[in-house]
C-alpha positions as MATLAB code, in Angstrom:
seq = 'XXXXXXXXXXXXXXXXXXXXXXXXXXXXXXXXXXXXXXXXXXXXXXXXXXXXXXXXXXXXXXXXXXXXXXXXXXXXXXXXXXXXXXXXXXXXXXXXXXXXXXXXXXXXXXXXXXXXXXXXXXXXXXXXXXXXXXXXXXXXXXXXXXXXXXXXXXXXXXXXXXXXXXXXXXXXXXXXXXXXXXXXXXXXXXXXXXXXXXXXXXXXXXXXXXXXXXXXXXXXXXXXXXXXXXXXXXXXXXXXXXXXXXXXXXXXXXXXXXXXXXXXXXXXXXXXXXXXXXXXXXXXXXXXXXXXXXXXXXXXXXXXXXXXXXXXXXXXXXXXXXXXXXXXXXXXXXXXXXXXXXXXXXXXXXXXXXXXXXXXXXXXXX';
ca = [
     -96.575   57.143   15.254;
    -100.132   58.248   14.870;
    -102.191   60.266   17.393;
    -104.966   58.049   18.506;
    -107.619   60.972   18.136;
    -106.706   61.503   14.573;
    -106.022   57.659   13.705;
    -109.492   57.085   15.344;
    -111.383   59.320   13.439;
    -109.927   59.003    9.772;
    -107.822   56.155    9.372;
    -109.325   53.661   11.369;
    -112.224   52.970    9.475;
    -110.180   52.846    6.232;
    -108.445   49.836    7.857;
    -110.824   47.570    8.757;
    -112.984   48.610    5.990;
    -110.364   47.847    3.589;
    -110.895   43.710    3.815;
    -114.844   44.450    2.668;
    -114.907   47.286    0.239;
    -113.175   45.858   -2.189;
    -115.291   42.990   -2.680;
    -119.061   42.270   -3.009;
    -121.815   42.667   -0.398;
    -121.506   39.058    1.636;
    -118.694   37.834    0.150;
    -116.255   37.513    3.307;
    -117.092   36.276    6.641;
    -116.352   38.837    9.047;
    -115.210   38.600   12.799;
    -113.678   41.169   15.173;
    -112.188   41.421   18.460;
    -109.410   42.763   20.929;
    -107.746   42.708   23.779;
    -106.485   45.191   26.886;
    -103.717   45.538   29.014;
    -103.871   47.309   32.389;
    -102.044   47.942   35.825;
    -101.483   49.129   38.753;
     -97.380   49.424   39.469;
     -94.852   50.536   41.963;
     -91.448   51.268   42.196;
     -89.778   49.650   45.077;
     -86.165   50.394   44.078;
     -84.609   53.984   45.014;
     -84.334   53.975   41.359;
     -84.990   52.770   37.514;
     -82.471   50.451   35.885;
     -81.460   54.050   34.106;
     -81.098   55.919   37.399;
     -84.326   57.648   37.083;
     -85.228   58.455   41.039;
     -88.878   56.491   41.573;
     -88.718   54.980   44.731;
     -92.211   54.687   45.720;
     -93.922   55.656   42.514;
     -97.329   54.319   42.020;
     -99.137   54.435   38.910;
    -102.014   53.167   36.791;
    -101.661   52.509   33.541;
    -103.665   50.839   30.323;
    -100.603   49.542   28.501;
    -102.020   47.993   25.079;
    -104.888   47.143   23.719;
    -105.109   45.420   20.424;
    -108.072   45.632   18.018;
    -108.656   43.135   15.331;
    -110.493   42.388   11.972;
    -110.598   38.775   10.160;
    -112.472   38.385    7.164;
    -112.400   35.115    5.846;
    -113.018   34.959    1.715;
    -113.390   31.429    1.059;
    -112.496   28.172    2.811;
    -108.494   28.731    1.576;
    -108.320   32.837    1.527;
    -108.730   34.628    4.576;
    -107.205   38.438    5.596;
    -106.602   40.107    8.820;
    -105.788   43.495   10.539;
    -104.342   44.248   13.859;
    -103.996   47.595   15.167;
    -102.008   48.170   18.342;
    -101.751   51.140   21.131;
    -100.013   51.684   24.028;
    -100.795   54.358   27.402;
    -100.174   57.339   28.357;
     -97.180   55.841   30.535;
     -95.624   52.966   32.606;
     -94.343   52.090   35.577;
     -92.938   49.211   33.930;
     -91.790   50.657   30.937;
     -90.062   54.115   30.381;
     -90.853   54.007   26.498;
     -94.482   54.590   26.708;
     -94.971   58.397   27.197;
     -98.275   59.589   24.945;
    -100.720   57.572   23.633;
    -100.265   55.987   20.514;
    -102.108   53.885   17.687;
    -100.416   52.106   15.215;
    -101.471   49.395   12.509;
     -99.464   45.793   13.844;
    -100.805   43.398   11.215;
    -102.779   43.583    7.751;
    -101.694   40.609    5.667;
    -103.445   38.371    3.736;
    -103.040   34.361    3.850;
    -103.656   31.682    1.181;
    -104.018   28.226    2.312;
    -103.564   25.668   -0.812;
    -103.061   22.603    0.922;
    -104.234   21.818    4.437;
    -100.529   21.610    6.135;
     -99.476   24.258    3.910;
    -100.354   28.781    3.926;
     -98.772   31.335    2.412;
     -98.710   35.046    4.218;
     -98.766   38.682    2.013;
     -98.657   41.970    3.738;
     -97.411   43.043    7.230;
     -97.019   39.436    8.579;
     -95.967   38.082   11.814;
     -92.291   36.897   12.138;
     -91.452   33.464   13.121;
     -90.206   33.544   16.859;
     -91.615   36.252   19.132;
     -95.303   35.124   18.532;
     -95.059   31.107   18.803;
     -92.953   31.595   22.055;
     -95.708   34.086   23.542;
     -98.191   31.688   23.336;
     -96.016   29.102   25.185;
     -95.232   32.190   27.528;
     -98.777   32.932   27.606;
     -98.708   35.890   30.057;
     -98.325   38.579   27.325;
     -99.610   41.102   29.365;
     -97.113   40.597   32.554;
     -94.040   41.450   30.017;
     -92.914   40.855   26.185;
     -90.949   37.879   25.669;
     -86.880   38.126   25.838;
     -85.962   38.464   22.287;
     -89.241   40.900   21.699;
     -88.508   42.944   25.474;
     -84.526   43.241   24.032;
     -85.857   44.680   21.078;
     -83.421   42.232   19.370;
     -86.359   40.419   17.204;
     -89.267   42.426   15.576;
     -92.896   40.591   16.420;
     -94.122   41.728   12.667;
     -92.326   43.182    9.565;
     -93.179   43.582    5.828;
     -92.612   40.770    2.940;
     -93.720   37.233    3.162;
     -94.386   34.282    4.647;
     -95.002   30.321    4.262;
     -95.869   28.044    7.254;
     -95.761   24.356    6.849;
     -97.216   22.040    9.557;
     -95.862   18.823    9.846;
     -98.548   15.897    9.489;
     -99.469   13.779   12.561;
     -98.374   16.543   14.894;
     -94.570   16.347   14.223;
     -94.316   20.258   14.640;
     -93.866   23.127   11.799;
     -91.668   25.148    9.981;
     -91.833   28.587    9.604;
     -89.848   31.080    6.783;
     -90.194   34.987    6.046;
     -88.520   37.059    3.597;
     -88.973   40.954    4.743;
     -87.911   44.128    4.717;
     -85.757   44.100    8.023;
     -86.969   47.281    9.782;
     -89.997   45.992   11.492;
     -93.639   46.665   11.449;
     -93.334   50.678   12.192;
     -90.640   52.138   10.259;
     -90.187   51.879    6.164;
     -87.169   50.301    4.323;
     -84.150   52.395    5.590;
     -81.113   50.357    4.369;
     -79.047   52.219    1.708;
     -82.965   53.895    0.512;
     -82.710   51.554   -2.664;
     -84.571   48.390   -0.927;
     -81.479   45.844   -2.046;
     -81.207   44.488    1.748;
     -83.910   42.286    2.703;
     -83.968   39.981    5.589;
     -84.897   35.402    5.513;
     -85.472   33.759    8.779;
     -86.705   30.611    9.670;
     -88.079   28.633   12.518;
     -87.645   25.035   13.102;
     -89.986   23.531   15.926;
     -90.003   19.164   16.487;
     -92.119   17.121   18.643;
     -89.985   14.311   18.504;
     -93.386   11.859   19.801;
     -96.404   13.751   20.012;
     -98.391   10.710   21.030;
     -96.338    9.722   23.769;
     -98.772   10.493   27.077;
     -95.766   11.553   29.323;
     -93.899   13.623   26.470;
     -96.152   14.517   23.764;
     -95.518   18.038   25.160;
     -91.763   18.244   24.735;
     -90.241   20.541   21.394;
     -87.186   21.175   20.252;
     -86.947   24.779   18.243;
     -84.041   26.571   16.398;
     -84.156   29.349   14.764;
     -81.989   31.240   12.233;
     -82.240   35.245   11.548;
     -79.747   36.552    8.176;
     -79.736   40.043    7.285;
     -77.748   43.308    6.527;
     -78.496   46.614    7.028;
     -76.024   47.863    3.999;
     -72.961   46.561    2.827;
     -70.111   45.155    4.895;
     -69.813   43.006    8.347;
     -70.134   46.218   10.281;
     -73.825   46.646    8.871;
     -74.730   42.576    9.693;
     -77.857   41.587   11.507;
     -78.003   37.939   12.166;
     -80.231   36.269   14.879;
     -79.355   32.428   16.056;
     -81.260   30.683   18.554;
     -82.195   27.365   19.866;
     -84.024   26.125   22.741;
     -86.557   23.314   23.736;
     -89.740   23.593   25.939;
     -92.523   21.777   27.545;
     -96.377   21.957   27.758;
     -98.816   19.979   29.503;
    -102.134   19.988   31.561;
    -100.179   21.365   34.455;
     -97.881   23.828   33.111;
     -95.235   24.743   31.027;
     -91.165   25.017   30.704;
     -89.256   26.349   27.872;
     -85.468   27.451   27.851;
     -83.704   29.275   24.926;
     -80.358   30.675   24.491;
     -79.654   33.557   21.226;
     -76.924   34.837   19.565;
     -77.390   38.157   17.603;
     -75.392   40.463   15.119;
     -76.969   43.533   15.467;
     -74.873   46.415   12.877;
     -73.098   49.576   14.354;
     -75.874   50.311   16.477;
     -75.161   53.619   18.097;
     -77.300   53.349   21.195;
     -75.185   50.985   22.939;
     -72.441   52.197   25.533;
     -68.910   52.823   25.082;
     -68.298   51.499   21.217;
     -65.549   52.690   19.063;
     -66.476   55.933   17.272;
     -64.865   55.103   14.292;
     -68.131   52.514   12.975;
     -65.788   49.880   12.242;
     -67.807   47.390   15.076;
     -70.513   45.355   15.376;
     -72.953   44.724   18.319;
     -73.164   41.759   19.103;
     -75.463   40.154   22.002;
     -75.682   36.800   23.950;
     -78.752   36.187   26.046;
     -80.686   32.903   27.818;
     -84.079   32.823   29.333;
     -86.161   30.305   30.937;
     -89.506   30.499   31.868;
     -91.841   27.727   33.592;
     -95.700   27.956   34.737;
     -97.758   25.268   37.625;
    -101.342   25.009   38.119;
    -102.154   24.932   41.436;
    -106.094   24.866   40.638;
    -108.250   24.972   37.372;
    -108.109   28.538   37.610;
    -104.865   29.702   39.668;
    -101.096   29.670   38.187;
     -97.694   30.482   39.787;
     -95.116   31.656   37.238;
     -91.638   32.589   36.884;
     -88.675   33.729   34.312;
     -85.377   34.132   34.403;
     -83.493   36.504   31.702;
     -79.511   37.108   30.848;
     -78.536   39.736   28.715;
     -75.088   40.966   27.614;
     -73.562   43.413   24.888;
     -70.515   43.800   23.340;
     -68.695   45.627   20.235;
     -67.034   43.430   18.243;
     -64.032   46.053   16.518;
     -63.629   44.881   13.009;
     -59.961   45.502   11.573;
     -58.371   43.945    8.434;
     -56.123   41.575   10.915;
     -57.851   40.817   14.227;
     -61.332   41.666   16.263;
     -61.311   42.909   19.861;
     -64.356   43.520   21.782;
     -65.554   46.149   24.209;
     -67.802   44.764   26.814;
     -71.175   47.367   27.017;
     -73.946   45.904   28.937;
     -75.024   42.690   30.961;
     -77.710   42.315   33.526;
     -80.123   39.431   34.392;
     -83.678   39.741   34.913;
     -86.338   38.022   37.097;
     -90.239   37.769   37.364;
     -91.989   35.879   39.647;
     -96.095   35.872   40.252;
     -99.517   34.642   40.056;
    -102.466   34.879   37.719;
    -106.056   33.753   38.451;
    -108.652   33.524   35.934;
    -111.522   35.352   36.577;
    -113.750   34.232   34.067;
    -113.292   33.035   30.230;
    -110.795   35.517   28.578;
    -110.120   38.078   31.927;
    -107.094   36.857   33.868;
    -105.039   38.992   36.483;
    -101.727   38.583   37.706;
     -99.611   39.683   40.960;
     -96.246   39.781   39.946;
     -92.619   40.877   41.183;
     -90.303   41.996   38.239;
     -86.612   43.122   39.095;
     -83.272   43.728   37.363;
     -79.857   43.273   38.294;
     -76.466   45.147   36.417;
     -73.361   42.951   36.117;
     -71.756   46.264   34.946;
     -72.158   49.904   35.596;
     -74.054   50.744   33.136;
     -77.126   49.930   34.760;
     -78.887   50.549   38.895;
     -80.725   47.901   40.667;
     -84.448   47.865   40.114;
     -87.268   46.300   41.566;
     -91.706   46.258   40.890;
     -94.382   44.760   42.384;
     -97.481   44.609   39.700;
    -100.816   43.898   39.719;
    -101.877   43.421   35.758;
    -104.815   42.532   34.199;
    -105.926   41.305   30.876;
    -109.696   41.262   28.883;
    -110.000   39.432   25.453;
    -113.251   40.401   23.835;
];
């Protein structure tokens, strides 16, 4: 991570400079924008879902912003830089604790064909991003797979997106390094382990007036993080959703292989395991006027480690809790919208405490 101060100063001009230096005066169409994330939250749980005592605590907080560059070279080129930062800290999120910058995008994308574009650089991945937008409340909380940390929102390689014709729905692939946007390729240090995912998403009949709206998606994650099953990373989901004038519903249920990851409670020491992780969440919005929303998601979440022997596998249950939010959001005017929401956890082990907090969240596109 970068300092902001520092990042500000010297690298950020590099960054968004870097899509018009290297070409003649005129020659790209340039646009720029951003986006900001604040709160007020509080605590109204004795304690955090880690047993941090909080009951009570209040706090303000700017929790990302997002800065972006587009520069668009011709009518099939285009390139684009995102750079991300986060507060100071969170009542919603212990992970935040200094400010940060870091660059979340810089890719470049070729489109030969009208349904057809090709992505270079630090791309988006297939899943977290197309179910934000049918999420669409961003800044209340990330969505499951992205809050779990189980599915990175950008990584490093490439990309292709094909869009059906006649509104049919897309498919999207990636072939990538695996680590995510923030962190270089760490598996073995000799770059062999790369990860391919794909995203299937079908509107079954997209003219239909009562359910143009409906989707079907699946999704399929392979990847290793060195040699053996011990060091597999796999990510299977599927799920369908719905989006109309009114509102929205989408459901999706996930699967994931996640390696001998060390952070997660009461594994064998020995690293002959494999974490593996089940979750299901379901989230649903109504419009109660042109400019007023009520909202809610549900979230289950549970770990194991799968022991890998030459004759049999036992497991070792970890975690498991579910998760709830329920709110509002009005829109204030075109790109501000604020939200007053209630987000709480509950442990179906011991590894966890109760927690509960009300929030009132806002956020400005510009």
């Amino acid at each position: 991570m970068i300092k902001m101060k520092w990042f500000a100063r010297r690298l950020a001009p590099v960054l968004i400079g870097v899509l018009a230096v290297a070409i003649p005066a005129r020659a790209a169409d340039m646009k720029f924008g951003g986006l900001i994330f604040g709160q007020y939250g509080m605590y109204t749980s004795r304690t955090t879902s880690s047993a941090t005592p909080l009951r009570g605590k209040g706090e303000f907080d700017i929790t990302r912003i997002y800065v972006n560059g587009e520069a668009k070279f011709s009518p099939t080129v285009k390139g684009k830089i995102v750079l991300e930062g986060n507060g100071t800290s969170n009542a919603s999120a212990d992970s935040h604790k200094a400010n940060q910058v870091f660059l979340k995008n810089a890719f470049i994308t070729w489109m030969p064909l009208e349904p057809l574009s090709f992505d270079a650089g630090m791309i988006g991945t297939p899943w977290n991003g197309f179910e934000e937008k049918i999420w669409g409340r961003r800044f209340v909380q990330k969505t499951y797979m992205d809050q779990q940390s189980i599915l990175n929102s950008a990584d490093k390689g490439l990309g292709i997106l094909y869009t059906i014709p006649k509104g049919y729905g897309d498919v999207h692939a990636v072939y990538v390094n695996g680590e995510g946007y923030n962190v270089q390729e760490t598996a073995t240090g000799d770059g062999r382990y790369k990860d391919a995912a794909m995203r299937i998403s079908l509107s079954p009949m997209p003219e239909n007036e009562l359910l143009g709206g409906v989707q079907f998606h699946m999704y399929v994650h392979n990847g290793q993080k060195g040699s053996g099953e011990a060091k597999r990373r796999d990510r299977y989901l599927a799920g369908a959703s719905y989006q109309g004038s009114k509102g929205h519903l989408m459901y999706s249920a996930s699967k994931s292989y996640n390696g001998n990851n060390a952070s997660v409670v009461s594994v064998p020491t020995d690293g002959s395991y494999n974490v593996r992780t089940w979750g299901q969440s379901v989230h649903g919005s109504l419009k109660v006027c042109s400019s007023a929303s009520v909202f809610g998601r549900f979230d289950h979440f549970s770990t194991e480690a799968l022991r890998l022997s030459a004759t049999n596998a036992t497991t070792t249950h970890a975690d498991a809790f579910n998760r709830g939010i329920l709110g509002v959001d009005y829109k204030l005017a075109e790109g501000v919208k604020v939200s007053l929401n209630d987000q709480w956890l509950t442990p179906l082990t011991g590894v966890r405490q109760n927690e509960n907090q009300v929030l009132v969240q806002f956020e400005a596109k510009f």
